[in-house]
N, C-alpha and C positions, 0 to 999 in steps of 0.2 A: 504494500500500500504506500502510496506517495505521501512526501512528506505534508506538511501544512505549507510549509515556504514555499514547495513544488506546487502546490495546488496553487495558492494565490498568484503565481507568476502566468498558469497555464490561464489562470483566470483576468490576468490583464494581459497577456498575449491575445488571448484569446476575441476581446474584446477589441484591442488594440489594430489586427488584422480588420474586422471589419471597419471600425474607424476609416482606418490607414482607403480602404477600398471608396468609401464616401468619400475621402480627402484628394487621392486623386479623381475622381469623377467630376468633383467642384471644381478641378482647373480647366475642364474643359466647360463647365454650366459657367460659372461666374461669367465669364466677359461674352457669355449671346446673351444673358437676360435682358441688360439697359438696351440691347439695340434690335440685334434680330429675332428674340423669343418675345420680345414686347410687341415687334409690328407685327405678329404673326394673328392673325383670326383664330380663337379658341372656342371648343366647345363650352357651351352654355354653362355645363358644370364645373368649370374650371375654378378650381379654387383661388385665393389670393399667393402671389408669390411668396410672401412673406411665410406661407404653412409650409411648404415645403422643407425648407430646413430645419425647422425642429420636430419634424414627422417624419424626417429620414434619419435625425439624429438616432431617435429612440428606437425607429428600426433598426440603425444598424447596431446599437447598443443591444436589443433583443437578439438580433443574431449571431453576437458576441457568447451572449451566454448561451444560446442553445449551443454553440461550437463548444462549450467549455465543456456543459452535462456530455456530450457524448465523447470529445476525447476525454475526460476524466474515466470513463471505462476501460481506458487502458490501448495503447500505442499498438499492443501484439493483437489486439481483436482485429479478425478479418472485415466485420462489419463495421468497424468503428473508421477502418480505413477505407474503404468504400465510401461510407457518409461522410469522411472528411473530402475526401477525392469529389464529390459531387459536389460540397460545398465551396470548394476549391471553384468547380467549374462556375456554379452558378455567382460566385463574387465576378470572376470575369468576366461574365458576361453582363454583368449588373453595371461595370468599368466602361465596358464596351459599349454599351448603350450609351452613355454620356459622351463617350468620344463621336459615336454615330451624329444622335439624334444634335445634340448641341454644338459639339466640334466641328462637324463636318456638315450640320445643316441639313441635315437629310430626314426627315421624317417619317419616309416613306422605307425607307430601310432600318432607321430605328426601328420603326413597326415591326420588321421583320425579329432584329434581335431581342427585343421588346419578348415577342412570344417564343422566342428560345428560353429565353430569361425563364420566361411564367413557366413552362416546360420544368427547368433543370431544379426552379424551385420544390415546383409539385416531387418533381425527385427527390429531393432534397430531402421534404418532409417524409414522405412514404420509407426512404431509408434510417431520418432519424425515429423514427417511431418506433424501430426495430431493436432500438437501442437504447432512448427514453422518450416517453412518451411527453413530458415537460420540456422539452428540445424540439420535440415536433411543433407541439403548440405554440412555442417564442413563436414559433414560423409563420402561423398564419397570419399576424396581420402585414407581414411582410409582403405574402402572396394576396392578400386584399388588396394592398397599396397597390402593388405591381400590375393587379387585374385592372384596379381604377386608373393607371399611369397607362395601360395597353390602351384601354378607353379613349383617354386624352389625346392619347398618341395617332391613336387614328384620328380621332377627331377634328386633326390638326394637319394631316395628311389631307382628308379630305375637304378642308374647308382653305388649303394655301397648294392648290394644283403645280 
């Protein structure tokens, strides 16, 4: 059994990793908000910019710690690496998304990685479940946000041709 010192480190690594994932994705959001994500036509349900950032905050702090509860099971578990290996993918592609959609201006291909994203989550969860079931659930409002963000995302496809 790991020590406590080990645990709290796994537990701000842990945390720190998704951080870290949100922090590079804001270099690519910060500088289109004030110009090209503002002129852009949004669906109706768009919320105000200003939620965005402390509603990603806390997800990515929730998926911090569901990373912890399942590598806390232990490094040699075949499942444990698995779930971490999909959590792995799905941060990247969570990266990637910001570099698409707001870097590169592309919305219509965000969309695309958008629902890789929702995909690799729903993985995500279906394998932390298998491992704890308080791991899976950090996840869902992650997989809400990302359903209501696919929404947006097309919405925004379809209303800047």
């Amino acid at each position: 059994m790991a020590s406590t010192g080990i645990r709290i480190i796994q537990f701000i690594a842990a945390i720190g990793v998704s951080l870290a994932a949100g922090w590079i994705g804001s270099i690519f959001t910060i500088p289109a908000l004030s110009v090209w994500y503002a002129g852009l036509m949004k669906p109706a349900l768009t919320p105000p910019s200003w939620v965005f950032a402390p509603v990603w905050t806390v997800l990515y702090i929730l998926m911090g710690v569901a990373l912890y509860l399942v590598w806390s099971k232990g490094w040699g578990n075949r499942h444990v690496q698995v779930a971490t290996a999909l959590f792995g993918m799905q941060l990247i592609l969570n990266i990637l998304w910001s570099f698409v959609f707001f870097g590169m201006h592309a919305p219509f291909f965000g969309f695309i990685v958008i629902l890789l994203l929702w995909i690799a989550i729903f993985m995500t969860i279906v394998s932390f479940n298998r491992i704890s079931v308080p791991a899976a659930v950090l996840l869902v409002p992650y997989f809400l946000w990302v359903s209501f963000a696919a929404f947006l995302n097309h919405g925004i496809y379809v209303l800047n041709p």
